[in-house]
MARBA-3410 file (N, C-alpha, C, O; in Angstrom, 1 decimal):
172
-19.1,-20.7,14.4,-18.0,-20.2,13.7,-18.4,-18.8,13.1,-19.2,-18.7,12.1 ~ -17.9,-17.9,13.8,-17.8,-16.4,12.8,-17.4,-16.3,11.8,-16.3,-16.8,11.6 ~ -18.5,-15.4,10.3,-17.4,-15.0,9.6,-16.8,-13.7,9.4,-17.0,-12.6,10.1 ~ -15.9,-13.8,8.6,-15.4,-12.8,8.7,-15.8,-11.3,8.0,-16.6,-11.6,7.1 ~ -15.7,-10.2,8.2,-16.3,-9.2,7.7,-15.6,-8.6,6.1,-14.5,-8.6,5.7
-16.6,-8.2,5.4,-16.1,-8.2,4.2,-15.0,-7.1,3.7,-15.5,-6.0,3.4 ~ -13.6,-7.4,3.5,-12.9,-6.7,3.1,-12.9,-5.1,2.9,-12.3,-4.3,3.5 ~ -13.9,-4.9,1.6,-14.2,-3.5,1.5,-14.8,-3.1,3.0,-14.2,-2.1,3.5 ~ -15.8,-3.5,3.7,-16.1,-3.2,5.1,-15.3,-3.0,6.3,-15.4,-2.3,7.3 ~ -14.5,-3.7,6.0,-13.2,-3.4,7.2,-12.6,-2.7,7.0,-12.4,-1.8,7.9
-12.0,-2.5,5.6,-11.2,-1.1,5.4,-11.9,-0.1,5.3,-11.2,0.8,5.2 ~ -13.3,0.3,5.4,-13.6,1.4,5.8,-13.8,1.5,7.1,-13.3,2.6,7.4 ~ -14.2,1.1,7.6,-14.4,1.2,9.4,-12.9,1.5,9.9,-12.7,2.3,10.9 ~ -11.6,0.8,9.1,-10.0,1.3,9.7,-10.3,2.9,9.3,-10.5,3.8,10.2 ~ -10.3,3.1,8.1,-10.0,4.3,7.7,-11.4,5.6,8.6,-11.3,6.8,8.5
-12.0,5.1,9.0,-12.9,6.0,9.8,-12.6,6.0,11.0,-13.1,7.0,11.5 ~ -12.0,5.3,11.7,-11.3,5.1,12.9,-9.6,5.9,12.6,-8.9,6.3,13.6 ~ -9.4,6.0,11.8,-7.9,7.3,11.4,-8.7,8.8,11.3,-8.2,9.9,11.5 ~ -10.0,8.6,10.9,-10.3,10.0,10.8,-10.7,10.1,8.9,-11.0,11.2,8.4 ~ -10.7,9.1,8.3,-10.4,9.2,7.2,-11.9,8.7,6.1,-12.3,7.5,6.0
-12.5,9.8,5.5,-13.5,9.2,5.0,-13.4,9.0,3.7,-12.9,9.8,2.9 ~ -13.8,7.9,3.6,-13.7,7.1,2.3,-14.3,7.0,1.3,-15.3,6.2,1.6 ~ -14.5,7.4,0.0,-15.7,7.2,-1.4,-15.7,5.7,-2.1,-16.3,5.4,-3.2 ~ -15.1,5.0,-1.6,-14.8,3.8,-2.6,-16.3,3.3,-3.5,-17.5,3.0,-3.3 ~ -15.2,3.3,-4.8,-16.5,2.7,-5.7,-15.8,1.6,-6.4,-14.6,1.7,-6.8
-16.7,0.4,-6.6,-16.6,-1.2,-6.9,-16.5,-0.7,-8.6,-17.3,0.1,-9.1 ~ -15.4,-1.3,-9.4,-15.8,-1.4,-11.1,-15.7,-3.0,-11.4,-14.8,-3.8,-11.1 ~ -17.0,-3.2,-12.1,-16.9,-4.5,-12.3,-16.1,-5.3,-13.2,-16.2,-6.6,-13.4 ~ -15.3,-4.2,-13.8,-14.2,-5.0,-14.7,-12.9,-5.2,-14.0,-11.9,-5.6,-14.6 ~ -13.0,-4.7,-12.5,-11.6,-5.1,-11.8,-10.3,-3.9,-11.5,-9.6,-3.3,-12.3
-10.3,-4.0,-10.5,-8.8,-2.8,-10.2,-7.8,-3.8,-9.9,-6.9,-3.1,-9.3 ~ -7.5,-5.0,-10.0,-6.5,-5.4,-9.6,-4.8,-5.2,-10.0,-3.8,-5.5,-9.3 ~ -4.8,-4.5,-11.4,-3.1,-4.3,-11.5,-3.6,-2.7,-11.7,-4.8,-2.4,-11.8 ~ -2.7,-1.9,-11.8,-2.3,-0.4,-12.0,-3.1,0.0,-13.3,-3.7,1.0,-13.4 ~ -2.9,-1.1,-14.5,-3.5,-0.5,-15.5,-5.2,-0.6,-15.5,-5.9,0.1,-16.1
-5.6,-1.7,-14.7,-7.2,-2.4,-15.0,-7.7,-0.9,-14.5,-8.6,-0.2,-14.9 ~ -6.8,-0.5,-13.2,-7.7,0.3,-12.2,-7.5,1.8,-13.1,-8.5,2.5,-13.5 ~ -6.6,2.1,-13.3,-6.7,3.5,-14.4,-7.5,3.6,-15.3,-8.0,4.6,-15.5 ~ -7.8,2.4,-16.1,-8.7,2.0,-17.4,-10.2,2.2,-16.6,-10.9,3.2,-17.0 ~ -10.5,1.5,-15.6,-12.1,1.6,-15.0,-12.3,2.6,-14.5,-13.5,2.8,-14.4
-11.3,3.6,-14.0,-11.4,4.8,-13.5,-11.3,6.1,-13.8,-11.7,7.1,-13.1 ~ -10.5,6.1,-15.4,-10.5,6.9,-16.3,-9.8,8.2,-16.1,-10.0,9.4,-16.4 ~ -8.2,7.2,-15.2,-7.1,8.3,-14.6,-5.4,8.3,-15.6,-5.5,8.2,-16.8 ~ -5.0,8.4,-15.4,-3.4,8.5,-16.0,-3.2,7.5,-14.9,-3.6,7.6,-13.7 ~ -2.3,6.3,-15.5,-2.1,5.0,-14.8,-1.1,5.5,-13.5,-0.9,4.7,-12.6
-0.6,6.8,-13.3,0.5,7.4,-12.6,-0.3,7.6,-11.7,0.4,7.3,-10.7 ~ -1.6,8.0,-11.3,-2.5,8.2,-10.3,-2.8,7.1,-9.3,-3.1,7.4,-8.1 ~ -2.7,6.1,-9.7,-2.6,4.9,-9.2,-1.8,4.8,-7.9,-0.8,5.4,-7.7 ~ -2.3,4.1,-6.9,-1.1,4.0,-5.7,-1.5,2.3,-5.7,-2.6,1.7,-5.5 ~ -0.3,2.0,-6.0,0.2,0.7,-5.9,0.8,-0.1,-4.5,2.1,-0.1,-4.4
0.1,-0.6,-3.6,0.3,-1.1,-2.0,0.9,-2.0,-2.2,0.3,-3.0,-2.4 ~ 2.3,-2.0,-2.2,3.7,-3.3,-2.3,4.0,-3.6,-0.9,4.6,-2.9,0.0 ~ 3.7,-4.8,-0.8,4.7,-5.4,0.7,5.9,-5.8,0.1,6.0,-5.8,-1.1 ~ 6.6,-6.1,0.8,8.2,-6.6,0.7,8.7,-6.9,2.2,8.3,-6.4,3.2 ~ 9.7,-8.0,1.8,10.2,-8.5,3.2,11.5,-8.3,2.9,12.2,-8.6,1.9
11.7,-7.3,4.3,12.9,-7.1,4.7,13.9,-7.5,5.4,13.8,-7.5,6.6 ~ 15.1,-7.8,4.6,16.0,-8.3,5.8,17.7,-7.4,6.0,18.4,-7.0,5.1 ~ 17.8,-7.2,7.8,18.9,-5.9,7.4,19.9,-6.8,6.6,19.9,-8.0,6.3 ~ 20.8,-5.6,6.6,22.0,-6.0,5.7,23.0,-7.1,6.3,23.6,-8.0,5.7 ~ 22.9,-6.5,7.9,23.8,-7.2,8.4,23.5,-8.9,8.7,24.3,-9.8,9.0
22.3,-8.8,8.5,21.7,-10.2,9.0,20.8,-10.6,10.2,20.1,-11.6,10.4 ~ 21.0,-9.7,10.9,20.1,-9.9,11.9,18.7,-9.0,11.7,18.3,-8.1,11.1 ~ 18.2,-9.9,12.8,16.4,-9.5,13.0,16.1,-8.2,12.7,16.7,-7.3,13.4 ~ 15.2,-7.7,11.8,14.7,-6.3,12.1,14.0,-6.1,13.8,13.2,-6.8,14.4 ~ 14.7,-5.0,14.2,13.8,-4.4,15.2,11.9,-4.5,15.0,11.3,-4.2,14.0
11.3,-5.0,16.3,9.8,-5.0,15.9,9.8,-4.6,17.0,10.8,-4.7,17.7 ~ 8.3,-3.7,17.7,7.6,-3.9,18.6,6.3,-3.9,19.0,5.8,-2.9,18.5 ~ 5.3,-4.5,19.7,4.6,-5.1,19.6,3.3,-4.6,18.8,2.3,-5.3,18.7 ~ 3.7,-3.2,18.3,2.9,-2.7,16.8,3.4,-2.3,15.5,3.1,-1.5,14.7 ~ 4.4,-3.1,15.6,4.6,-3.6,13.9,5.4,-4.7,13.4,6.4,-5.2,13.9
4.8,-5.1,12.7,5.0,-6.6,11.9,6.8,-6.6,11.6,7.4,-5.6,11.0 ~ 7.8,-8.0,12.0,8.9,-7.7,12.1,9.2,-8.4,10.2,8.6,-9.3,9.6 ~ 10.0,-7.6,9.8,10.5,-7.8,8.3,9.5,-7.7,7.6,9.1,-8.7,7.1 ~ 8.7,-6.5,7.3,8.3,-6.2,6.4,7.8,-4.6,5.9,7.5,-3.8,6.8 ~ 7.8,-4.4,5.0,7.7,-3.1,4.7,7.1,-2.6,3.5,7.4,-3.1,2.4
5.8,-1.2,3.7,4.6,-1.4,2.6,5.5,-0.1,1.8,5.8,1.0,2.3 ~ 5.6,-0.4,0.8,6.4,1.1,-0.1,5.2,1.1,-1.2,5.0,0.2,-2.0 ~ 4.3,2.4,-1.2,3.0,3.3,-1.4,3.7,3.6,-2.9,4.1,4.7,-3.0 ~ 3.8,2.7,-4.2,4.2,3.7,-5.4,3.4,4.3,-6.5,2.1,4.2,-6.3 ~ 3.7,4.8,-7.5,2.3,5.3,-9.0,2.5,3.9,-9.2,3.3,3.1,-8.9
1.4,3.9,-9.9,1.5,2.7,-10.9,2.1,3.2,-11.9,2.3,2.1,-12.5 ~ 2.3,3.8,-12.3,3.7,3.9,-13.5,5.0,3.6,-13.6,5.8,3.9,-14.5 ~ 5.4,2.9,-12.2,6.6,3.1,-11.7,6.7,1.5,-11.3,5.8,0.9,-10.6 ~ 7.8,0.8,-11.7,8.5,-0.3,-10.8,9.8,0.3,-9.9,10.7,1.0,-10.3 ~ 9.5,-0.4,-8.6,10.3,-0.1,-7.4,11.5,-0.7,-7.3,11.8,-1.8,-7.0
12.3,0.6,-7.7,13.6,-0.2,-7.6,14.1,-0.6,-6.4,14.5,0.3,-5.6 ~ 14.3,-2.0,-6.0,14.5,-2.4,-4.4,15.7,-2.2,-3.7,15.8,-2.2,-2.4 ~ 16.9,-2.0,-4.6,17.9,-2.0,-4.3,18.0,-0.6,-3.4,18.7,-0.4,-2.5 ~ 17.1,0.4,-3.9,17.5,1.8,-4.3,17.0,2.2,-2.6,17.7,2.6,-1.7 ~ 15.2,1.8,-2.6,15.2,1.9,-1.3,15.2,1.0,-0.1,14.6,1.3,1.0
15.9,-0.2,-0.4,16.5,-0.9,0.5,17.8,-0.5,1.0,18.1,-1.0,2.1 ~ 18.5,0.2,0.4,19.6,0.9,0.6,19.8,2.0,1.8,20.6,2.3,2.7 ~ 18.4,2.5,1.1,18.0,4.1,2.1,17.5,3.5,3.5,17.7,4.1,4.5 ~ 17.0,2.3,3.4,16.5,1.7,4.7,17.2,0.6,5.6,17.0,0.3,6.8 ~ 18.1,0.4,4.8,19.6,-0.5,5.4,18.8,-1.8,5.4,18.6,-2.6,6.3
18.3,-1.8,4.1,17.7,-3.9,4.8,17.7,-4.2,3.0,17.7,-3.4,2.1 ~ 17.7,-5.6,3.0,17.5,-6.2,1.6,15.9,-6.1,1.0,15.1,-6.3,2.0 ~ 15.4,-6.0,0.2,14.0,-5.6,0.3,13.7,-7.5,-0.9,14.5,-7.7,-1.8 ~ 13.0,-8.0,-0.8,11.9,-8.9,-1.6,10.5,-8.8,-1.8,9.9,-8.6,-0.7 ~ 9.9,-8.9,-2.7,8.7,-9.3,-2.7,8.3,-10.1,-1.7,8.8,-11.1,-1.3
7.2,-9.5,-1.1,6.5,-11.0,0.4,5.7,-11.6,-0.5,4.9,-11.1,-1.3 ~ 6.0,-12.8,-0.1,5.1,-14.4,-0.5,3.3,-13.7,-0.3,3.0,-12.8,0.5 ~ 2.1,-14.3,-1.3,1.1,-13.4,-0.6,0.7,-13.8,0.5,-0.4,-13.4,0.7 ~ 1.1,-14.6,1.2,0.4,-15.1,2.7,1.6,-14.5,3.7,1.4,-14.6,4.9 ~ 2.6,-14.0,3.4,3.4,-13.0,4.2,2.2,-11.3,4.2,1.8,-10.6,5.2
1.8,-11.0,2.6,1.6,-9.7,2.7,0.4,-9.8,3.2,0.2,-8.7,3.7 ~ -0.6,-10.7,3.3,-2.2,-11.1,3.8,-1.9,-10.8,5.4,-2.6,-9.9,6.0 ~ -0.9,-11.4,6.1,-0.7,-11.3,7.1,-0.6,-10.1,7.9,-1.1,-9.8,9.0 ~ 0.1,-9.4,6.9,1.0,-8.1,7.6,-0.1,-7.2,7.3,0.1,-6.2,8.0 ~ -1.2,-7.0,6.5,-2.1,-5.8,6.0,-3.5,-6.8,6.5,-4.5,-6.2,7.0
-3.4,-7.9,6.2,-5.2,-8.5,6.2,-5.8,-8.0,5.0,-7.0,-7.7,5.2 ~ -5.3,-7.8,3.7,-6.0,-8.0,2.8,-5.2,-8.8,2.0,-4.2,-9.4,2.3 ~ -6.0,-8.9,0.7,-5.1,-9.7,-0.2,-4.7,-8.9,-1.4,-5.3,-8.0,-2.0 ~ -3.2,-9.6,-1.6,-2.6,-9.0,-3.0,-3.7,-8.7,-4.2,-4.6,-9.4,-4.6 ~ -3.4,-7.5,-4.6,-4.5,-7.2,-5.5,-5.6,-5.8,-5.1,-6.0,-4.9,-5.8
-5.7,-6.1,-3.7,-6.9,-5.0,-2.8,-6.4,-4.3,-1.9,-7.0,-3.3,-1.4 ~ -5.2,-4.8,-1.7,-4.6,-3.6,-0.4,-4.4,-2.6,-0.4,-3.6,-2.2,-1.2 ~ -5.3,-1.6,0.6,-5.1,-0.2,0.9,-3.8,-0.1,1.1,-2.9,-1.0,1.2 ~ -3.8,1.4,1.3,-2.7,2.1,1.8,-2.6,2.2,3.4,-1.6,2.6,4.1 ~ -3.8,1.7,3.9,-3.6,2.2,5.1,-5.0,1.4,6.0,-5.9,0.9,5.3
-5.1,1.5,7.0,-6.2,0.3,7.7,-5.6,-1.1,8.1,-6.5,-1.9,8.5 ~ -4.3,-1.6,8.1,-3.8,-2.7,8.5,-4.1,-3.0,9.7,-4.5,-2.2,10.5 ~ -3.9,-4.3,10.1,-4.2,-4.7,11.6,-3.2,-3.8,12.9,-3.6,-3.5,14.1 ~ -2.3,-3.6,12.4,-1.0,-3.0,12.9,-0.3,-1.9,11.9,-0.6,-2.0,10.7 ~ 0.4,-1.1,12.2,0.8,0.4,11.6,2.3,-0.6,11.0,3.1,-1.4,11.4
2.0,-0.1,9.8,3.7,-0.8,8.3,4.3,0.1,8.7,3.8,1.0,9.3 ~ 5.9,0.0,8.5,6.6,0.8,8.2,6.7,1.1,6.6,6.7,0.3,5.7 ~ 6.6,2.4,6.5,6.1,2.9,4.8,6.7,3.6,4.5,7.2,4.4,5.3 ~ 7.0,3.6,2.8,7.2,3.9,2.2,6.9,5.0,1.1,8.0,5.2,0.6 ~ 6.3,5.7,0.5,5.6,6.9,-0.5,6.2,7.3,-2.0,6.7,8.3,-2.0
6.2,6.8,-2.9,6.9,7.4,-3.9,6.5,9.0,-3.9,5.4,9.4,-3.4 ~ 7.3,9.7,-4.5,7.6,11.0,-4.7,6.9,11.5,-5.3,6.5,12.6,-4.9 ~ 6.4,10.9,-6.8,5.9,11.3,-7.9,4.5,11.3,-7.6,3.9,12.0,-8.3 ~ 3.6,10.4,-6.2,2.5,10.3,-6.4,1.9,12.1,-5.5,0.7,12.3,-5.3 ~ 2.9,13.0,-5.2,2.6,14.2,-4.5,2.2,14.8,-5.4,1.3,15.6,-5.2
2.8,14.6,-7.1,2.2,15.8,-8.0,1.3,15.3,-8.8,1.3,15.1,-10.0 ~ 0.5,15.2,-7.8,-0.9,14.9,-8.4,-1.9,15.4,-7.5,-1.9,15.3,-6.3 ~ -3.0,16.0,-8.2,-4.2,16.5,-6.8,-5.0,15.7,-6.2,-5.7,16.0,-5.2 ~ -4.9,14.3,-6.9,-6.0,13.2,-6.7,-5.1,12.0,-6.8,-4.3,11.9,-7.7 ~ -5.2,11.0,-5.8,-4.8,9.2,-6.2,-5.5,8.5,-6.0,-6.2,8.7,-5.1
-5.5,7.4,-6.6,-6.9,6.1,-6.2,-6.0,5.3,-5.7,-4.8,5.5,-5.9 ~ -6.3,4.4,-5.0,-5.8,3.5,-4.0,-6.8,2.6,-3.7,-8.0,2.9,-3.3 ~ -6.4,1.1,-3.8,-7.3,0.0,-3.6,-8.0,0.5,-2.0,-7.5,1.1,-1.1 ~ -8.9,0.0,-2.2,-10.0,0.0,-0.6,-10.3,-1.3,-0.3,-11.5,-1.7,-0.6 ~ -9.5,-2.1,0.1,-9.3,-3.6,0.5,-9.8,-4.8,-0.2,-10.0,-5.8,0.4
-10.3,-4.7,-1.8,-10.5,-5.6,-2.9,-9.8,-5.3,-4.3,-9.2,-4.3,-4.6 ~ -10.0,-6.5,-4.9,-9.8,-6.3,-6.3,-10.3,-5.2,-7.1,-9.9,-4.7,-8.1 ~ -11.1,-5.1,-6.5,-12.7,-4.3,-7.5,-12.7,-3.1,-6.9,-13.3,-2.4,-7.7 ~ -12.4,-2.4,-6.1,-12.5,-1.6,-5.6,-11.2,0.0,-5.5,-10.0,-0.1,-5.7 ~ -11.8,1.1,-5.3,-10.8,1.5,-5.3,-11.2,3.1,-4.7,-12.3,3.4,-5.1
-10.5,4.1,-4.0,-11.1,5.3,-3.3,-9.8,6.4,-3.9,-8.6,6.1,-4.1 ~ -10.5,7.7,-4.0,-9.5,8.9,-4.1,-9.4,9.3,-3.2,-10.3,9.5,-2.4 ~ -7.8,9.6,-2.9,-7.6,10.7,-1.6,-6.6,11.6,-2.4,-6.1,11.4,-3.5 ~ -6.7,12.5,-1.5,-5.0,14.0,-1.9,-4.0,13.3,-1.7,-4.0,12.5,-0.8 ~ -3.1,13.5,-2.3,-1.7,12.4,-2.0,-1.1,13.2,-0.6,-0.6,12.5,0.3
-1.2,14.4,-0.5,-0.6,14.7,0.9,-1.3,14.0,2.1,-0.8,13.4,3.0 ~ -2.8,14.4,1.8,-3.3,13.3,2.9,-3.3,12.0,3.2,-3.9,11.5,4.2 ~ -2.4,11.3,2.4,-2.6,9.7,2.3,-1.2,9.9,3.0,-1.0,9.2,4.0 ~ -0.3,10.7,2.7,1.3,10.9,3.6,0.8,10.7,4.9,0.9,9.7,5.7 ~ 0.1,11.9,5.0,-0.3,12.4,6.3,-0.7,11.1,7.1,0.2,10.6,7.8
-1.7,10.6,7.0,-2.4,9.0,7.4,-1.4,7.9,7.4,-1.4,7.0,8.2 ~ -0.5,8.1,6.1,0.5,6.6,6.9,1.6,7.6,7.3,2.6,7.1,6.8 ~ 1.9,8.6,7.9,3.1,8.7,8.6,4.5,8.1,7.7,5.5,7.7,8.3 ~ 4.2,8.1,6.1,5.4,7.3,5.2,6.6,8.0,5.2,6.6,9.1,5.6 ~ 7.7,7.3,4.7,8.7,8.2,4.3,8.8,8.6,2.9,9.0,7.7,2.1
8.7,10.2,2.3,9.2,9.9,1.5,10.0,9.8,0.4,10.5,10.9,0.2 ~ 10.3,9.0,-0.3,11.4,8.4,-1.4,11.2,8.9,-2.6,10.1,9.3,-2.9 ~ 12.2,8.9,-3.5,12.1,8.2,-4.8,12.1,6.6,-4.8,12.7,5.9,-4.0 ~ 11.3,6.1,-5.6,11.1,4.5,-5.2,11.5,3.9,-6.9,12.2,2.9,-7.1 ~ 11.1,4.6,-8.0,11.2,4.1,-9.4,12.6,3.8,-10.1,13.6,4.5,-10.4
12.3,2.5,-10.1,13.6,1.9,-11.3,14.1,2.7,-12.4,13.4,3.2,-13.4 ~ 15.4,2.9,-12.2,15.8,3.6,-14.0,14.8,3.1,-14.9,14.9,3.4,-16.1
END
């Protein structure tokens, strides 16, 4: 029985395989919500890129279109951590109902777990999302496939790399 390779390790080998080199550094008090990772990192919680799956379903009811490189009903919206996503807002823009995915829906669709998911390195290319706000900033941290973990990129280059759309995503 193989095991499997360790999270922070796979997401870097994705992201070097996009072209993309990575600094990630482990804090041992934890990056798992927006504020842990600003506090260990010693950024404005807004710096933050927060990796949200959500399952989508269109409006009309039927199947999202999939093909055989991308996961069907689901969709990764990239926001600050200062910001809750208002779903309606870009579910609207996207013509589908947006939910939170179960975390063995978002494990599935990224291969990390809630808590560690990058922005980018999934088994298969998300359809994405970008908040607006995370452009005016010269620096964002973004989980590197653990709790504990977390890497800075330019927020344009993180566009650049997931090919996102993007939005305003933040709740009144």
């Amino acid at each position: 029985m193989s095991r499997r390779r360790p999270a922070l390790e796979r997401f870097a080998d994705a992201a070097a395989a996009l072209g993309v080199e990575v600094s990630a550094v482990r804090y041992p008090s934890g990056t798992r919500t927006a504020q842990d990772a600003a506090a260990a990192i010693g950024c404005d919680v807004a710096q933050i890129v927060k990796s949200l799956v959500f399952a989508a379903t269109p409006v009309d009811g039927s199947a999202l279109p999939a093909d055989a490189a991308t996961p069907a009903g689901v969709v990764l919206v990239l926001t600050s951590g200062a910001h809750r996503v208002d779903t309606d807002r870009v579910g609207r823009h996207l013509g589908v109902e947006l939910s939170r995915a179960d975390p063995e829906t978002a494990r599935a669709a990224t291969g990390f777990a809630i808590g560690g998911t990058p922005p980018f390195g999934h088994p298969r290319p998300l359809p994405t999302v970008l908040d607006r706000a995370l452009l005016d900033h010269e620096v964002v941290y973004a989980a590197a496939g653990t709790p504990d973990a977390c890497f800075p990129i330019d927020p344009h280059r993180l566009l650049a790399v997931t090919g996102a759309e993007v939005l305003e995503v933040a709740a009144a």
